[in-house]
KOLVO-408791 format. One record per residue (C-alpha): residue number from 1; residue in one letter; chain; z, y, x. Coordinates in Angstrom, 3 decimals. Last residue first. Layout:
KOLVO-408791
+-----+-----+-------+----------+----------+----------+
:   n : res : chain :       pz :       py :       px :
+-----+-----+-------+----------+----------+----------+
: NUM :   A :     A :        Z :        Y :        X :
...
+-----+-----+-------+----------+----------+----------+
//
This chain:
KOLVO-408791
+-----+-----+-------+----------+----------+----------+
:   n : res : chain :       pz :       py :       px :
+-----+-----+-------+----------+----------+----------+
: 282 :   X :     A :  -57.700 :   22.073 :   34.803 :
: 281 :   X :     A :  -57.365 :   18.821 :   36.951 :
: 280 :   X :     A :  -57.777 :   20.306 :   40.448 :
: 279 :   X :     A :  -53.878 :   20.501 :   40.969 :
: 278 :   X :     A :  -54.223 :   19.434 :   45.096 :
: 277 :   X :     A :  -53.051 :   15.921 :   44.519 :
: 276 :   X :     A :  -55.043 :   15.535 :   41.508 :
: 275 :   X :     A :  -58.225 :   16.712 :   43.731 :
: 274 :   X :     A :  -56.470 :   13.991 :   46.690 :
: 273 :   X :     A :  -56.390 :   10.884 :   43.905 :
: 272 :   X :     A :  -59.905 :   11.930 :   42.864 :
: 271 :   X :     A :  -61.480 :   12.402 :   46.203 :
: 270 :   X :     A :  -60.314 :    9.264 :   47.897 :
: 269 :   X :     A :  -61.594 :    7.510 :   44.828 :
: 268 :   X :     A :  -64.978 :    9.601 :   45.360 :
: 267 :   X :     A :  -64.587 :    8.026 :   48.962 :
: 266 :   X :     A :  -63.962 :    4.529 :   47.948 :
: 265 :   X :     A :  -67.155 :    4.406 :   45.948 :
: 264 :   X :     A :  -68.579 :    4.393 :   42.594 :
: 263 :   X :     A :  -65.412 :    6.004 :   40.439 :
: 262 :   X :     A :  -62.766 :    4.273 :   38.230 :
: 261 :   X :     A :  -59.543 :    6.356 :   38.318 :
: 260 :   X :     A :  -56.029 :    5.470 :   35.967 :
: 259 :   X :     A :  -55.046 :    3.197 :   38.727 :
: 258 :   X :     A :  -57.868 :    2.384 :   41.796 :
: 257 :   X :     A :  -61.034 :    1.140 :   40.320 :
: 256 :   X :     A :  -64.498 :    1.266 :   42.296 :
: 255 :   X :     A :  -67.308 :    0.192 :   40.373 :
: 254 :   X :     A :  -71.277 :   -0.125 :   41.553 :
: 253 :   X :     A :  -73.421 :    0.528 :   38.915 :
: 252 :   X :     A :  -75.284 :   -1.836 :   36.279 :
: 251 :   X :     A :  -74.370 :    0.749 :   33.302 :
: 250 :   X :     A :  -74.376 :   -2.008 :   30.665 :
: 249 :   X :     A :  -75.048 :   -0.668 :   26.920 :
: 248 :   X :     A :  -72.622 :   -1.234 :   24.528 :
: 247 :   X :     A :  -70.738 :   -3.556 :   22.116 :
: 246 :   X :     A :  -67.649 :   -3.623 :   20.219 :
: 245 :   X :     A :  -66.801 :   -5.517 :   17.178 :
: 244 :   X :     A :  -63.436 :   -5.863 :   14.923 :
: 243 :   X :     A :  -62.207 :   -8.117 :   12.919 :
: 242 :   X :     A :  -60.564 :   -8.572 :    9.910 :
: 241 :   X :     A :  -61.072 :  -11.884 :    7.762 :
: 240 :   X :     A :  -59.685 :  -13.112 :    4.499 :
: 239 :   X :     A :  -60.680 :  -16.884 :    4.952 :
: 238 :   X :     A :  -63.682 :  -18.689 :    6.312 :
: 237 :   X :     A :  -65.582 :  -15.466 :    6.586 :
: 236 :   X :     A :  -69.157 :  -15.462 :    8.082 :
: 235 :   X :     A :  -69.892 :  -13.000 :   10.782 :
: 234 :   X :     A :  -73.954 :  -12.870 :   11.737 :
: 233 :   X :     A :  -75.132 :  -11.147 :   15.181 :
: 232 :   X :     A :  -78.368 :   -9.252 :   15.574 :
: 231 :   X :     A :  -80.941 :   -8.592 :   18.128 :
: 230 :   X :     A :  -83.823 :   -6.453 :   18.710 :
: 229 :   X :     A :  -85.371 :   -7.003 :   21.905 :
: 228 :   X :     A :  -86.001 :   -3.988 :   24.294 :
: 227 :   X :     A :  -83.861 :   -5.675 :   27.079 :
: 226 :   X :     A :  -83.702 :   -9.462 :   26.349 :
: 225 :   X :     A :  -80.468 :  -11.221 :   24.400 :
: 224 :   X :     A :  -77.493 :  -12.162 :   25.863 :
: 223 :   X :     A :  -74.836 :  -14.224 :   24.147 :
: 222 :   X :     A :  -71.816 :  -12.317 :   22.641 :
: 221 :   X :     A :  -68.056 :  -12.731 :   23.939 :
: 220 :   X :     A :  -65.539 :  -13.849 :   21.393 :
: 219 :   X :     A :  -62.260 :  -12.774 :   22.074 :
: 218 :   X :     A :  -59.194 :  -14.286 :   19.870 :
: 217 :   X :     A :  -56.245 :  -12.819 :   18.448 :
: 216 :   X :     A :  -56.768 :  -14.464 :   15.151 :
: 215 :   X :     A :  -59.113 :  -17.318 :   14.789 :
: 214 :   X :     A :  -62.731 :  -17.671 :   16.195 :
: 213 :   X :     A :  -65.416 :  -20.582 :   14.707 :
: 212 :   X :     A :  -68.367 :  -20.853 :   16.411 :
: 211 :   X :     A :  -71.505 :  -20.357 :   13.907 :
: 210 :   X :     A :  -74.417 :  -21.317 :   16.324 :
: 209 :   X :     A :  -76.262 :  -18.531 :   15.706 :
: 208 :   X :     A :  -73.210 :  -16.449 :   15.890 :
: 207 :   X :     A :  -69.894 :  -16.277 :   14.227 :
: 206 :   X :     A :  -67.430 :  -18.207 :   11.860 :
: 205 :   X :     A :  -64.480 :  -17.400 :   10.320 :
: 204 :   X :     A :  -61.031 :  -16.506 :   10.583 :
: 203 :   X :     A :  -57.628 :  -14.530 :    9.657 :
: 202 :   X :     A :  -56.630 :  -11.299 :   10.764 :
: 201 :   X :     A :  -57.020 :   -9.158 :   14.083 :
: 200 :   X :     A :  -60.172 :  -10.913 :   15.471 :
: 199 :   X :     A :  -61.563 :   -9.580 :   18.649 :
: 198 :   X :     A :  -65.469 :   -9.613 :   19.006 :
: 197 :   X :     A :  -67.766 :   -9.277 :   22.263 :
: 196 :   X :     A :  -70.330 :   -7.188 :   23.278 :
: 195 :   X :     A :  -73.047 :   -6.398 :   25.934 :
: 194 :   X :     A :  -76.005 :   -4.637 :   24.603 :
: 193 :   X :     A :  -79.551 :   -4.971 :   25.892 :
: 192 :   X :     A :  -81.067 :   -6.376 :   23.005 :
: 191 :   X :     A :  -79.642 :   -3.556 :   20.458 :
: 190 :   X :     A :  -77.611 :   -4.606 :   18.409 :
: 189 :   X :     A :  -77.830 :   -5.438 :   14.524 :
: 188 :   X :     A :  -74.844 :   -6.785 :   12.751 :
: 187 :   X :     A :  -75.023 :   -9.509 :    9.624 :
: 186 :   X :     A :  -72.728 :  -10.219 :    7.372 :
: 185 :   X :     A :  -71.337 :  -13.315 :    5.341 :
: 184 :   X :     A :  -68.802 :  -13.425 :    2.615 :
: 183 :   X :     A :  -67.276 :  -16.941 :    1.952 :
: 182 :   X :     A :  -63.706 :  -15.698 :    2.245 :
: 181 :   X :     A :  -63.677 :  -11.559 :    1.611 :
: 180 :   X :     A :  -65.030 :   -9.739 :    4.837 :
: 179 :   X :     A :  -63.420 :   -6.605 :    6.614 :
: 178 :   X :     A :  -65.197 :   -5.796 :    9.115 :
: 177 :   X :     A :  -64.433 :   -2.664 :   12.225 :
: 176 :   X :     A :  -66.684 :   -1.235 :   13.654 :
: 175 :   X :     A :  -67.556 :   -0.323 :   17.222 :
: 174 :   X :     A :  -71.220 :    0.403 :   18.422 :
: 173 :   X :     A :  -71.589 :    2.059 :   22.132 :
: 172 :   X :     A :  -74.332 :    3.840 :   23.695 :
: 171 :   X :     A :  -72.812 :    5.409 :   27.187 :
: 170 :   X :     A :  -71.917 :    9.061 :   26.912 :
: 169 :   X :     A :  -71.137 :    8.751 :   23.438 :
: 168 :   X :     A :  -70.722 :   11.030 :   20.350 :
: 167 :   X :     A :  -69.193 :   10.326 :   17.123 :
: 166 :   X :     A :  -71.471 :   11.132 :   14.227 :
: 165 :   X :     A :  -71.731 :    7.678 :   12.717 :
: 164 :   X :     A :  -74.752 :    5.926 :   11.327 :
: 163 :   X :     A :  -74.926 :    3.940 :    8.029 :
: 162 :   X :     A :  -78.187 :    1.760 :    8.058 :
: 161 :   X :     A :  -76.379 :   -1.454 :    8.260 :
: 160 :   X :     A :  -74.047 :   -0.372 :   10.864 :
: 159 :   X :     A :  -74.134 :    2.254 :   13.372 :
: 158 :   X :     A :  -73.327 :    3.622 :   16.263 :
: 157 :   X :     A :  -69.100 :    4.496 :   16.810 :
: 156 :   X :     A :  -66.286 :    3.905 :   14.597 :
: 155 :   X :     A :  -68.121 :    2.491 :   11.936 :
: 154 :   X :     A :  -65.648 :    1.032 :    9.119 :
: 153 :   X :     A :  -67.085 :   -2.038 :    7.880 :
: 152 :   X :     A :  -66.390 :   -3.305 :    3.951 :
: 151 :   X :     A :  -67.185 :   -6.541 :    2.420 :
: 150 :   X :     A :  -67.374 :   -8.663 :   -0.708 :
: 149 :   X :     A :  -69.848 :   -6.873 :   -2.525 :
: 148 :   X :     A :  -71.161 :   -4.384 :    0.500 :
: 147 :   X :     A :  -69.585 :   -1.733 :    1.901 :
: 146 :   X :     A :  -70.786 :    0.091 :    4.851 :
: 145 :   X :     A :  -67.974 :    2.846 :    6.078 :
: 144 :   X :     A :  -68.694 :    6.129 :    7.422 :
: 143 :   X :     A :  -65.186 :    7.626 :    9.313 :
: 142 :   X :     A :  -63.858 :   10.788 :    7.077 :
: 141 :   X :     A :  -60.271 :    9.427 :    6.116 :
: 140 :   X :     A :  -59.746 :    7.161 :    9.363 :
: 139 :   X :     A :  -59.602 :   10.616 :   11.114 :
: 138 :   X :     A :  -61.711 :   10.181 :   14.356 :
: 137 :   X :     A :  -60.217 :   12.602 :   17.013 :
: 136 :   X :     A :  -62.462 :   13.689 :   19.404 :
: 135 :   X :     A :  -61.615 :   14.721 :   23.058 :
: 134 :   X :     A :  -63.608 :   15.869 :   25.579 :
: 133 :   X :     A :  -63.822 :   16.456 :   29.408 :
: 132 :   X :     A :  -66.475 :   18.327 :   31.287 :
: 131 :   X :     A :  -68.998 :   15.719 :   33.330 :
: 130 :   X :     A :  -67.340 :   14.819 :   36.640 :
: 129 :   X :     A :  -68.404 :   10.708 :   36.061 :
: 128 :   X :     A :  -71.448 :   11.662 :   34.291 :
: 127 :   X :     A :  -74.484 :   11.089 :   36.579 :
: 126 :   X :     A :  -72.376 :    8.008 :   37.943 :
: 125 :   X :     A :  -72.225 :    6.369 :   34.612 :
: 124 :   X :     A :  -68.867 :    6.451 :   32.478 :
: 123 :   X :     A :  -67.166 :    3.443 :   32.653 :
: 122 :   X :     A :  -65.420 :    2.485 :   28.866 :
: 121 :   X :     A :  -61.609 :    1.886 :   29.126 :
: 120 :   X :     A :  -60.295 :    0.562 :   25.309 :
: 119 :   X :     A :  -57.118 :    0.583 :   24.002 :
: 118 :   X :     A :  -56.111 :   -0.851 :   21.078 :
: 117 :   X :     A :  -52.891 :    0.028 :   19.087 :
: 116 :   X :     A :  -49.408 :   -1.098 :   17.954 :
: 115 :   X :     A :  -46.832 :    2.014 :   17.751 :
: 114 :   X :     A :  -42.947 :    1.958 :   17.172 :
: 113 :   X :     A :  -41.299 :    5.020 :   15.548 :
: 112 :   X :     A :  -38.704 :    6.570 :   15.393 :
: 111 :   X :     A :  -39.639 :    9.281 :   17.372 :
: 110 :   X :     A :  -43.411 :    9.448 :   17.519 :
: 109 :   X :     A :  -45.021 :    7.039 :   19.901 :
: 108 :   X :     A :  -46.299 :    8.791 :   22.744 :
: 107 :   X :     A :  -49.653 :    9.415 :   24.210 :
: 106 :   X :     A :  -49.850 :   11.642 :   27.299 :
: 105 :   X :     A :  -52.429 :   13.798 :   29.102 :
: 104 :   X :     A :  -54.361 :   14.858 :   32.340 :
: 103 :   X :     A :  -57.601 :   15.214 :   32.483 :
: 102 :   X :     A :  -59.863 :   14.792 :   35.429 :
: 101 :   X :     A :  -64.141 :   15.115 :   36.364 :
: 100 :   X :     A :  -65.163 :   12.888 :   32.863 :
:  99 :   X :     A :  -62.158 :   11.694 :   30.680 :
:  98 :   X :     A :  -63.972 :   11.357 :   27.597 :
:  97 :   X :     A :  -61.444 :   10.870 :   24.901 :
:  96 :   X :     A :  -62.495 :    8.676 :   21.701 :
:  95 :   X :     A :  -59.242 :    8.856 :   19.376 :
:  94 :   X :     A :  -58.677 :    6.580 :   16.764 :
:  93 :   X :     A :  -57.340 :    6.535 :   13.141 :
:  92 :   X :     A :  -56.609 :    3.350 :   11.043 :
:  91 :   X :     A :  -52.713 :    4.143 :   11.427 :
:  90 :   X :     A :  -51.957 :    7.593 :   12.328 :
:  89 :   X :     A :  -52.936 :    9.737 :   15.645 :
:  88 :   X :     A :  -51.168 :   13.070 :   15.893 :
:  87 :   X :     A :  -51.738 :   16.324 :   17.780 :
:  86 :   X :     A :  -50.035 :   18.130 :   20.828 :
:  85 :   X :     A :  -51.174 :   21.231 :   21.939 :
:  84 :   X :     A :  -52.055 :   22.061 :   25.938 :
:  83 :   X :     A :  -55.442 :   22.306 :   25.045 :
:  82 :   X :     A :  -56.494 :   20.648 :   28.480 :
:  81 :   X :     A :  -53.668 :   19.876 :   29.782 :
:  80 :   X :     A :  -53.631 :   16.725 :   27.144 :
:  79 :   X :     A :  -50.708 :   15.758 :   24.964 :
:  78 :   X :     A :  -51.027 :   13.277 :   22.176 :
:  77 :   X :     A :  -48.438 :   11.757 :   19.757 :
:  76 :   X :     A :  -49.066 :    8.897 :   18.121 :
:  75 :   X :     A :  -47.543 :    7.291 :   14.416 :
:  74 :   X :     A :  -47.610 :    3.633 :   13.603 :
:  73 :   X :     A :  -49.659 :    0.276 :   12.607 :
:  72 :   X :     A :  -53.430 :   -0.255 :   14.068 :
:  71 :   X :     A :  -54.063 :    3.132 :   15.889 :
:  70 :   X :     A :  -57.006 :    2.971 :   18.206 :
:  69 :   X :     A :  -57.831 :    4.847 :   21.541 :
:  68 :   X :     A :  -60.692 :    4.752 :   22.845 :
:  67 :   X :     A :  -60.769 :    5.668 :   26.251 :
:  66 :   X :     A :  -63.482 :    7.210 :   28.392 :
:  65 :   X :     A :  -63.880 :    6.642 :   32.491 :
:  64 :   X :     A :  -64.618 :    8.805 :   35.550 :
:  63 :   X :     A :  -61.284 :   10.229 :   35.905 :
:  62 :   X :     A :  -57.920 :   10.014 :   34.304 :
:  61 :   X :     A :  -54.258 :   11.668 :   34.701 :
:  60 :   X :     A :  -50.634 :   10.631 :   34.162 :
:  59 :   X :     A :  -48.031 :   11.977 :   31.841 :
:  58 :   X :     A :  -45.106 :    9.350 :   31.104 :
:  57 :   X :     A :  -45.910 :    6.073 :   29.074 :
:  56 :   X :     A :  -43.399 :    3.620 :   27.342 :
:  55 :   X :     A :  -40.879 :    6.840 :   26.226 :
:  54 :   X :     A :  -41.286 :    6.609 :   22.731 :
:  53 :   X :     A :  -41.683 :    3.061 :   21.344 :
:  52 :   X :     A :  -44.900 :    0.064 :   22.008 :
:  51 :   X :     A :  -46.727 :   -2.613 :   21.163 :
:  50 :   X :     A :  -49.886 :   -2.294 :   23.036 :
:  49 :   X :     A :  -53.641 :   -4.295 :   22.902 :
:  48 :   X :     A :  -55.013 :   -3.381 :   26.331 :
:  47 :   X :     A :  -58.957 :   -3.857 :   26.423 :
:  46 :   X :     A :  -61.009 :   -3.989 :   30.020 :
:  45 :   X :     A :  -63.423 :   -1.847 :   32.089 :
:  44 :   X :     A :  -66.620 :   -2.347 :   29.184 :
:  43 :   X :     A :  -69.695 :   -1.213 :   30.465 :
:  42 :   X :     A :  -70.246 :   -4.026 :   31.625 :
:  41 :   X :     A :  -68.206 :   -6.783 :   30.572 :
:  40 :   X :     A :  -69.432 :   -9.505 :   33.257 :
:  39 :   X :     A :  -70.320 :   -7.438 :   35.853 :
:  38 :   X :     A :  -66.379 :   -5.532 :   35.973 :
:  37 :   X :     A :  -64.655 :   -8.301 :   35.857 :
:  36 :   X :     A :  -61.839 :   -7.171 :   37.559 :
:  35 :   X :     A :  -59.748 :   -5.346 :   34.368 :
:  34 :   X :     A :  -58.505 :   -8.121 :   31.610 :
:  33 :   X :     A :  -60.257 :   -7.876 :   28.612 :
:  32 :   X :     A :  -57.759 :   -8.916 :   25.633 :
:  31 :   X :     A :  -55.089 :   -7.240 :   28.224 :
:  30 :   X :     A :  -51.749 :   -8.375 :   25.679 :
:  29 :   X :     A :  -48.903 :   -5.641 :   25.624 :
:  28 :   X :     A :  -45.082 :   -5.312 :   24.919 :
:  27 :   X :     A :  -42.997 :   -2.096 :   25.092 :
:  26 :   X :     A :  -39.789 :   -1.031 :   24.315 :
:  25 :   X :     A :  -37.492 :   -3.703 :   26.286 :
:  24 :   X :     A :  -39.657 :   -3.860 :   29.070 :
:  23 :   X :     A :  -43.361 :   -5.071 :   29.800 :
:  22 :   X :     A :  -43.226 :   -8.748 :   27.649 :
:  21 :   X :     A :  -46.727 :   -9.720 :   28.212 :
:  20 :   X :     A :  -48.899 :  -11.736 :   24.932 :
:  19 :   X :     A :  -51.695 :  -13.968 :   26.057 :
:  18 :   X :     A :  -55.424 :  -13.002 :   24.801 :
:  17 :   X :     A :  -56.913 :  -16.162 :   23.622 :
:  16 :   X :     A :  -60.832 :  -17.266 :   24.157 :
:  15 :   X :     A :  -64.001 :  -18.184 :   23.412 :
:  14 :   X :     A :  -67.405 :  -17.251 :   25.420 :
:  13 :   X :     A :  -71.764 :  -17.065 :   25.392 :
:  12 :   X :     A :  -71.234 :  -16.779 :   21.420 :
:  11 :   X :     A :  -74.484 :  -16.693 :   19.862 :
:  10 :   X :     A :  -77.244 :  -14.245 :   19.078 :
:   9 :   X :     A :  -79.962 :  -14.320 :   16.577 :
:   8 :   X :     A :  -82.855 :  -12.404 :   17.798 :
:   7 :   X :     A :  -84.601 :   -9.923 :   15.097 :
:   6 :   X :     A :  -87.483 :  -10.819 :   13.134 :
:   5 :   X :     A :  -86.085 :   -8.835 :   10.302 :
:   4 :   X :     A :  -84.022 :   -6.159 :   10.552 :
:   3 :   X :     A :  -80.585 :   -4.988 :    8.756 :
:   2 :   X :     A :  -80.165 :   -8.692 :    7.479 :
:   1 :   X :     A :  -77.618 :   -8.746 :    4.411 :
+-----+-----+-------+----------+----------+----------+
//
């Protein structure tokens, strides 16, 4: 199931098992990328898996970053001041919100009900850090999927196997979700250049060149290949396996993260915290 030939086989550079935090009585989380290392997962900022019932997250603002936002098990509510109407995330949809120069919003369980999701902070490059917010709301109903006998990936974002999706990204990024039968194998294509990493939400297999075995709820962080290589990644499953992949293309820029803002320097931080201050994110 090679999508190009020739390409270089990539391995896994890193293992390892994202804790589970007890927040408060309503919400639990695990950081599967925890925030800080901002060279290593470039462009990636970090990954918050989140358990969580109404009332876990009050309004607050962003700048200078996207989110992806994925619904695993649950209803969402979303409020932005941008629209200033609320809409609805259910399970297997996701929401890819560019942040850019400032929005302000808030996601909410439903009443009732009790959300587990994936959330993902992306850096946007300096050229695009006050670029004009956006929101787009990918309905697990219309996302592309690549099936194959024995397996089925949902494309969030890039592409897979020849299936491309229409979201659109600032920085390059492929996520997409596989779900392999036992004994199925697939292969990925990246882009040389791309960091990436897997997280596996059920069961287990085998990935890489050097087929390294990863279990549920761990990280697997891809080997490097060159810039303007083409590379590719195989998944073999060892039992029912679900899994998901995300990879992009490093920005290389100076970072400067203070809360819910992630800017190049201290002053633009300044900036942000003061323009919020001052009611500058309309």
């Amino acid at each position: 199931m090679s999508e190009q030939t020739k390409s270089h086989q990539r391995n896994i550079k890193k293992v390892w098992s994202a804790a589970l935090n007890r927040i408060s009585a309503i919400h639990s989380n695990s950081l599967i990328l925890e925030p800080g290392h901002w060279e290593e997962y470039d462009p990636f900022l970090f990954l918050a898996e989140d358990w969580f019932q109404r009332g876990s997250f009050d309004v607050h603002p962003h700048r200078g970053i996207e989110t992806v936002t994925y619904v695993m098990e649950g209803k969402l509510e979303h409020y932005d001041n941008k629209t200033e109407e609320k809409d609805e995330l259910l399970a297997g949809d996701a929401q890819w919100m560019t942040a850019g120069r400032g929005v302000i919003h808030k996601e909410d369980p439903a009443v009732g009900e009790k959300v587990h999701s994936l959330q993902l902070w992306v850096n946007l490059p300096s050229v695009e850090k006050m670029t004009e917010p956006r929101y787009q709301n990918l309905r697990s109903g219309n996302m592309p999927v690549r099936t194959e006998e024995g397996a089925s990936i949902v494309i969030f974002s890039g592409s897979s196997g020849g299936i491309h999706s229409n979201t659109k990204n600032v920085v390059p990024i492929t996520m997409v979700e596989m779900n392999l039968n036992p004994g199925v194998t697939v292969k990925q294509h990246l882009p040389g250049s791309y960091n990436g990493f897997f997280f596996v939400l059920e069961g287990e297999g085998t990935f890489g060149r050097e087929e390294t075995k990863g279990v549920e709820r761990q990280v697997l962080w891809l080997g490097s290949a060159e810039p303007g290589q083409s590379s590719e990644v195989s998944v073999t499953a060892t039992s029912r396996l679900r899994v998901l992949l995300y990879a992009g293309e490093p920005l290389r820029e100076p970072i400067v993260a203070r809360g819910p803002f992630v800017m190049n320097t201290d002053e633009q931080i300044r900036q942000a915290y003061q323009d919020y201050k001052d009611g500058k994110f309309v």
